[in-house]
PyMOL commands that place a pseudoatom at each C-alpha (Angstrom):
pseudoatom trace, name=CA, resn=UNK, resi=1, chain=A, elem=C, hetatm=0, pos=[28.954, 10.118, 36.043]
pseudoatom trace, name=CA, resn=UNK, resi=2, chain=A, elem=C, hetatm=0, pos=[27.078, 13.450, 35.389]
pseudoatom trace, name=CA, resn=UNK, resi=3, chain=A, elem=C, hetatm=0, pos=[24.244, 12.398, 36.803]
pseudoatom trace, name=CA, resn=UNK, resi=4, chain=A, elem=C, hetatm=0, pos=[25.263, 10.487, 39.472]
pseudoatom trace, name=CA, resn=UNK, resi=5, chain=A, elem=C, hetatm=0, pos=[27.561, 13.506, 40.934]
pseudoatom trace, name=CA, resn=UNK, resi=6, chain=A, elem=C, hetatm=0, pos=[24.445, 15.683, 40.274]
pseudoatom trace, name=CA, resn=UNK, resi=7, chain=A, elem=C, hetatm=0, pos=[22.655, 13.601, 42.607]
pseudoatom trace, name=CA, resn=UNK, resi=8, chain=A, elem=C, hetatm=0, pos=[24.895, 13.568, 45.130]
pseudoatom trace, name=CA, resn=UNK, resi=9, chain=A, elem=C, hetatm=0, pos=[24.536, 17.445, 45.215]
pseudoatom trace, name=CA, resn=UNK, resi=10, chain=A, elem=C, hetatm=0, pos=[20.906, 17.262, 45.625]
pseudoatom trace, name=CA, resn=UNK, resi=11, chain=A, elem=C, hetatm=0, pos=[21.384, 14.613, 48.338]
pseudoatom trace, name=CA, resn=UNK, resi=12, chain=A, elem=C, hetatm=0, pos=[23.792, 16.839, 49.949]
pseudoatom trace, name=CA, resn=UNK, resi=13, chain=A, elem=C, hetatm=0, pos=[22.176, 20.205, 49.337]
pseudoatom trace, name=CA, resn=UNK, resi=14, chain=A, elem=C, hetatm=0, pos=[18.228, 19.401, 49.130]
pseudoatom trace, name=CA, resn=UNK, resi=15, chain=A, elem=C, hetatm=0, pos=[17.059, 22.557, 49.697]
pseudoatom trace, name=CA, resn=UNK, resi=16, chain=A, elem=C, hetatm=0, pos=[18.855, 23.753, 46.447]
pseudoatom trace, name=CA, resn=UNK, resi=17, chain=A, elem=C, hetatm=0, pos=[17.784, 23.926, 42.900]
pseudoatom trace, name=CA, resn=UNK, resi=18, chain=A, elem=C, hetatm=0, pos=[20.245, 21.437, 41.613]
pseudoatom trace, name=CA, resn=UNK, resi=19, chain=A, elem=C, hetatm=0, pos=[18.249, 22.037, 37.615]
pseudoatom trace, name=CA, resn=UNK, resi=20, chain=A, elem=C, hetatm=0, pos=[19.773, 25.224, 37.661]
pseudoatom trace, name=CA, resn=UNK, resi=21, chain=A, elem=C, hetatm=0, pos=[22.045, 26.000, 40.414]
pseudoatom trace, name=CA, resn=UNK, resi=22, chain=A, elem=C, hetatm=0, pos=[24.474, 22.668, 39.114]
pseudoatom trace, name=CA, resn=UNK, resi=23, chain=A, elem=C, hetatm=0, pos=[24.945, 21.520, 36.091]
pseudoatom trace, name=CA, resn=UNK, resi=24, chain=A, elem=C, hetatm=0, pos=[28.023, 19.174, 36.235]
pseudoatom trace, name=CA, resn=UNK, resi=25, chain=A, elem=C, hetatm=0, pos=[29.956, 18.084, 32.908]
pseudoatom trace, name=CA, resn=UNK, resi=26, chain=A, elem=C, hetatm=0, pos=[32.665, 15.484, 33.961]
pseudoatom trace, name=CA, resn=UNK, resi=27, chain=A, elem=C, hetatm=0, pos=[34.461, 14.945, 30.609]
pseudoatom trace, name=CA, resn=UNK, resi=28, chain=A, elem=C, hetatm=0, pos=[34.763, 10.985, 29.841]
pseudoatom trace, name=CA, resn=UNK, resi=29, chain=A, elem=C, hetatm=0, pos=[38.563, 12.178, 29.444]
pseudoatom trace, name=CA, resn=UNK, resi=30, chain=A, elem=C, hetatm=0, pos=[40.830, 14.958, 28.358]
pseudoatom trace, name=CA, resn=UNK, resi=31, chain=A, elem=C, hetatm=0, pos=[39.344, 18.027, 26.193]
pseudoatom trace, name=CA, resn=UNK, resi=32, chain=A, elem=C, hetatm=0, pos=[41.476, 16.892, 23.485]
pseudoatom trace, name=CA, resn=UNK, resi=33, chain=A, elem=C, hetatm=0, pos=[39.175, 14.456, 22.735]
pseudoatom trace, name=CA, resn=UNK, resi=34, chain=A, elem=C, hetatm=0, pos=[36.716, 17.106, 21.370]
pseudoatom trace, name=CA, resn=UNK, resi=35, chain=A, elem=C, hetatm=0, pos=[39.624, 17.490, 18.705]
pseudoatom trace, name=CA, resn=UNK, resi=36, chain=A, elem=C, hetatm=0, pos=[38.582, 14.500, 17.069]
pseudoatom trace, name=CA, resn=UNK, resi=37, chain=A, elem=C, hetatm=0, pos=[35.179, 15.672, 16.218]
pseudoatom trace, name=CA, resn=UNK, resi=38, chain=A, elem=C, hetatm=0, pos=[36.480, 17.090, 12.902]
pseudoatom trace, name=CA, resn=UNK, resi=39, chain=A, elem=C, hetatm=0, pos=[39.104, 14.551, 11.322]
pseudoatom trace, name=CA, resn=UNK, resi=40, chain=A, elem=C, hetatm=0, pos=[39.667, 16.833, 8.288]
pseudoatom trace, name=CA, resn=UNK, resi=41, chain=A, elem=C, hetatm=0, pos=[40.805, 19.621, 10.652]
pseudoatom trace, name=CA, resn=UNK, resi=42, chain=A, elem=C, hetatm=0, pos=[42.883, 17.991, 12.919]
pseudoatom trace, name=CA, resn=UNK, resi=43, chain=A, elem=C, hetatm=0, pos=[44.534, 16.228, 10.095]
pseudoatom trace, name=CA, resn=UNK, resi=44, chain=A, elem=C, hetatm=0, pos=[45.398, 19.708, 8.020]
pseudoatom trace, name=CA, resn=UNK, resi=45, chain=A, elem=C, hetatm=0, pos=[45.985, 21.145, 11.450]
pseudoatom trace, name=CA, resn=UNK, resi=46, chain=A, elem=C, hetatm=0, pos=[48.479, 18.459, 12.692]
pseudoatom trace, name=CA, resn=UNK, resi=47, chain=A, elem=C, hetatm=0, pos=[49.911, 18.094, 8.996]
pseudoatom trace, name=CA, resn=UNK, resi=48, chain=A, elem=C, hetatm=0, pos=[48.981, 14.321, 9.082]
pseudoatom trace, name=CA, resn=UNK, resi=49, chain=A, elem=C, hetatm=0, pos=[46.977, 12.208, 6.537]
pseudoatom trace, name=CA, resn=UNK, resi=50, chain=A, elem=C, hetatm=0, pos=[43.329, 12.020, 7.415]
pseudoatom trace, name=CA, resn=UNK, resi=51, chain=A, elem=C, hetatm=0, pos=[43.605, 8.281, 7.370]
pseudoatom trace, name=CA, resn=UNK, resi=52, chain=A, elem=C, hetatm=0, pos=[45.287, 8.208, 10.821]
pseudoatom trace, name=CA, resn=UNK, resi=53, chain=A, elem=C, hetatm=0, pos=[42.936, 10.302, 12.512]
pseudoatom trace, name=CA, resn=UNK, resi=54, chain=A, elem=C, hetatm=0, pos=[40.174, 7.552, 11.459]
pseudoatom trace, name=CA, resn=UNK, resi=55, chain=A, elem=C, hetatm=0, pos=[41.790, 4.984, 12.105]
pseudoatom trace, name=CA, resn=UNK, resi=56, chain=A, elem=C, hetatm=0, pos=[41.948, 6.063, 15.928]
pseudoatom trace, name=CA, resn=UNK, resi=57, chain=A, elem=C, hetatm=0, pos=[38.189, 7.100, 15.793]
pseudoatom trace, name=CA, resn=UNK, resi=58, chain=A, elem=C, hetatm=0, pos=[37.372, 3.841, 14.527]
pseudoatom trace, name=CA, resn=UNK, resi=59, chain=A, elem=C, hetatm=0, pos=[39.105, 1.851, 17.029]
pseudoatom trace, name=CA, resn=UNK, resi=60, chain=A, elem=C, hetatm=0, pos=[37.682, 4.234, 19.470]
pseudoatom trace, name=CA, resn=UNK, resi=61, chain=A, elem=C, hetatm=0, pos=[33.971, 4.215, 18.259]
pseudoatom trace, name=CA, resn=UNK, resi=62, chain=A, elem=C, hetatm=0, pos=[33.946, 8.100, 19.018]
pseudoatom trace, name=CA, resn=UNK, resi=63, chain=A, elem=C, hetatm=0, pos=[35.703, 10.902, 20.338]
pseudoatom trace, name=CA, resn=UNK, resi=64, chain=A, elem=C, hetatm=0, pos=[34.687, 10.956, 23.679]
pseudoatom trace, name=CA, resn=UNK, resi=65, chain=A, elem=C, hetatm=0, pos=[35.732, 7.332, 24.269]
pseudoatom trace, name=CA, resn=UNK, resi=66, chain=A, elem=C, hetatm=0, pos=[39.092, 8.214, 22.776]
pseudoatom trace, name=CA, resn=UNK, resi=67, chain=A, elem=C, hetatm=0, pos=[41.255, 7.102, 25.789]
pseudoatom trace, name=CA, resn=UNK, resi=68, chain=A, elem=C, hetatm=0, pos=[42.733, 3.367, 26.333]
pseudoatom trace, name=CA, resn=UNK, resi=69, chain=A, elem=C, hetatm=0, pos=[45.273, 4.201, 28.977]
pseudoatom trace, name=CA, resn=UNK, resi=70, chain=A, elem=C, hetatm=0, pos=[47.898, 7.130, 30.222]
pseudoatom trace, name=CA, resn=UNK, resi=71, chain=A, elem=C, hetatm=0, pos=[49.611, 6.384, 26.917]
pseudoatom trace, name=CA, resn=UNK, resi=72, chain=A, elem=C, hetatm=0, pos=[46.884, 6.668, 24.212]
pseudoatom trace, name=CA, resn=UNK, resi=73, chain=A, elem=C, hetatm=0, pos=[45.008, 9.471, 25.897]
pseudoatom trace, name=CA, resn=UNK, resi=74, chain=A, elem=C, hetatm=0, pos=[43.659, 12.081, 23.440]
pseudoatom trace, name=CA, resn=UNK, resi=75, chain=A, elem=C, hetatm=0, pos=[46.509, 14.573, 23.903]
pseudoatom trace, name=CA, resn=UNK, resi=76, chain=A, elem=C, hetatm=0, pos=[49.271, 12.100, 23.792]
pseudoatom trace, name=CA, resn=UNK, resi=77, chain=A, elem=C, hetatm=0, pos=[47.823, 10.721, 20.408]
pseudoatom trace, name=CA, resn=UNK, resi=78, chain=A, elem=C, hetatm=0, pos=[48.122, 14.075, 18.940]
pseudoatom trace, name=CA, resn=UNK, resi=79, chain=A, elem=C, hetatm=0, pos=[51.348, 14.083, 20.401]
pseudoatom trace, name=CA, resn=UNK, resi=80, chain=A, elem=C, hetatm=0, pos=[52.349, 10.964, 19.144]
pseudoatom trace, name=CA, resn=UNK, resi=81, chain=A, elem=C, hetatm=0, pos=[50.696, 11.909, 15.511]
pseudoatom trace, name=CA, resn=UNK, resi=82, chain=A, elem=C, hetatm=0, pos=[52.621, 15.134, 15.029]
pseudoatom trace, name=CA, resn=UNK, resi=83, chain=A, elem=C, hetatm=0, pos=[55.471, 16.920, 17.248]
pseudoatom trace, name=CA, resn=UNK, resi=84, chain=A, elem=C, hetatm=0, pos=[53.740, 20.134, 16.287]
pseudoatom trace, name=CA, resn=UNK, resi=85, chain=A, elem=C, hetatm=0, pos=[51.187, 19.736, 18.664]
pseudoatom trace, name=CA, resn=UNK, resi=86, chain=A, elem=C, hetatm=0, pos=[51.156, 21.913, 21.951]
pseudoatom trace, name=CA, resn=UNK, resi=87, chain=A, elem=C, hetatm=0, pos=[48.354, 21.315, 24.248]
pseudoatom trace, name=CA, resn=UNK, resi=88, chain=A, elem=C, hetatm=0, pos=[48.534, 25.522, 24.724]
pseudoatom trace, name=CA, resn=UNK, resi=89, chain=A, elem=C, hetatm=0, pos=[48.936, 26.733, 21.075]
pseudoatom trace, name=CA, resn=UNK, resi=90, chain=A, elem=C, hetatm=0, pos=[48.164, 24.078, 18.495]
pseudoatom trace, name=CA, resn=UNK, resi=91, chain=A, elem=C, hetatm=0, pos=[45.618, 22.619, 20.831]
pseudoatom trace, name=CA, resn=UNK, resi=92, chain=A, elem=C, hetatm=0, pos=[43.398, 26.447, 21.362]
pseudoatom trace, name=CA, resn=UNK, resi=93, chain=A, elem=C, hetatm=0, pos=[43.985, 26.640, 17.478]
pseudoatom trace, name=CA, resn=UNK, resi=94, chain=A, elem=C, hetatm=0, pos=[42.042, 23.278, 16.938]
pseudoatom trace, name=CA, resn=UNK, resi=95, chain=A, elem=C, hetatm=0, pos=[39.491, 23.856, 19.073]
pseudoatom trace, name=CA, resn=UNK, resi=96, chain=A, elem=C, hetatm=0, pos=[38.740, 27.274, 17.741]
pseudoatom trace, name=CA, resn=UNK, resi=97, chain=A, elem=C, hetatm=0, pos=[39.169, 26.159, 14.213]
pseudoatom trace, name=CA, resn=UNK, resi=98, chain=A, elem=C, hetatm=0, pos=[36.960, 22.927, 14.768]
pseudoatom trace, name=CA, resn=UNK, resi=99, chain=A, elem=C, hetatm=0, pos=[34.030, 25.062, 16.506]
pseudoatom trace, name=CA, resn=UNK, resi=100, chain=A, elem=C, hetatm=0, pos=[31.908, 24.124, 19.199]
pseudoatom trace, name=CA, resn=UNK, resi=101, chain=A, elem=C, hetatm=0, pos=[29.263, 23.241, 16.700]
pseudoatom trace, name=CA, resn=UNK, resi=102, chain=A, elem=C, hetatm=0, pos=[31.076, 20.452, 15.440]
pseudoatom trace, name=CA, resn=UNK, resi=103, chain=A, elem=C, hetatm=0, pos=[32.201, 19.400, 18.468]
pseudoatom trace, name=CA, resn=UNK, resi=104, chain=A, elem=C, hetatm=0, pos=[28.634, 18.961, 19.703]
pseudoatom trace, name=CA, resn=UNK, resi=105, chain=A, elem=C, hetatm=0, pos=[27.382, 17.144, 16.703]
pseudoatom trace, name=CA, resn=UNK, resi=106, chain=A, elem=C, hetatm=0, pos=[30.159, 14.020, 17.618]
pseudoatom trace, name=CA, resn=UNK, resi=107, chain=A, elem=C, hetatm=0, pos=[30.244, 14.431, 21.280]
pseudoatom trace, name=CA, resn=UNK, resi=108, chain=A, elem=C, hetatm=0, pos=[27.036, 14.200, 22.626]
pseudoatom trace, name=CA, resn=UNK, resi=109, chain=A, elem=C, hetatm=0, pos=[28.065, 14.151, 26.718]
pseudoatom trace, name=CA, resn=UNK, resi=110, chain=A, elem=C, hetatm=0, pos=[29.485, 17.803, 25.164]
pseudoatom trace, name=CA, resn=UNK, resi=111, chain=A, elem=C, hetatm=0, pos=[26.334, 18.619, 23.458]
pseudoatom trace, name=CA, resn=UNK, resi=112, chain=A, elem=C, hetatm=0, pos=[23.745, 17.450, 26.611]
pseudoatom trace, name=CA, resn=UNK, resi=113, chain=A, elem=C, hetatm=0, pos=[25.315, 19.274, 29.085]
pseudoatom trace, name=CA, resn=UNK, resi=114, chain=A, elem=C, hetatm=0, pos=[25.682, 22.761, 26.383]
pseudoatom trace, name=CA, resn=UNK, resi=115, chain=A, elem=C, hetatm=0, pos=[21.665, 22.094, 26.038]
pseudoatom trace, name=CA, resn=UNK, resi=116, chain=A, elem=C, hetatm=0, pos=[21.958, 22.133, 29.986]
pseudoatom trace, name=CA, resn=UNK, resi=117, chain=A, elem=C, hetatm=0, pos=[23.076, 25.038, 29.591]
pseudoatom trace, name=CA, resn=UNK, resi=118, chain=A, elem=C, hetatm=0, pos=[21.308, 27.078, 26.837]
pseudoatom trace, name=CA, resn=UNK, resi=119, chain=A, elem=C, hetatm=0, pos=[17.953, 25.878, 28.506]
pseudoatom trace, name=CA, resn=UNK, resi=120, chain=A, elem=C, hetatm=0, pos=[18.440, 28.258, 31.478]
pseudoatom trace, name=CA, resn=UNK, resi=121, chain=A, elem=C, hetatm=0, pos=[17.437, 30.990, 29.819]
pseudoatom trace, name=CA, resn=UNK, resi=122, chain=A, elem=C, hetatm=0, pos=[13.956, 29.396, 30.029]
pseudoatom trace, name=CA, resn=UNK, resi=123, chain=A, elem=C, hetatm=0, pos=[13.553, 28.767, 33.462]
for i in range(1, 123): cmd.bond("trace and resi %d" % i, "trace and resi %d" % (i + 1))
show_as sticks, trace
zoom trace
């Protein structure tokens, strides 16, 4: 999807430097799934046992593809996993707890388009 909405900006804007003037990330699904780089984490975060956090990754393969329907997408997993969890507190907690690092090691449409990004300095 990345690359095909990138292309439609060059189609639609040829005269622009789409390398560097638009580099789309269209997240498979909600940031939440980003969560579920570090199971460890989100478990001790969410006060669950680590065993139902990987169970969901591996029904899900990974965390980006961590979304079956409106009812298992990431957030309302963690939702359904632990009351505690608030998309604005609990989630900004995770994800600064978890570190982008991590998150780019398990999600690599997160990692290529953060490469995307760092390699603008060299152009």
């Amino acid at each position: 999807m990345n690359q095909a909405t990138a292309n439609k900006v060059q189609e639609l804007f040829p005269e622009e430097n789409k390398d560097y003037r638009f580099i789309p990330y269209v997240s498979m699904h909600e940031i939440e799934a980003l969560y579920f780089s570090d199971p460890v984490c989100l478990a001790e975060k969410l006060y669950v046992k680590r065993e139902k956090i990987d169970s969901i990754l591996r029904d899900c393969r990974e965390p980006e593809a961590i979304n079956d329907d409106a009812n298992t997408a990431p957030s309302k997993r963690l939702k359904n996993l632990s009351e505690k969890f608030k998309k604005t507190t609990t989630g900004i907690e995770i994800a600064k707890t978890i570190g982008i690092t991590r998150m780019r090691e398990n999600c690599p449409l997160f990692d290529e388009w953060i490469v995307k990004i760092e390699n603008l300095q060299r152009i």
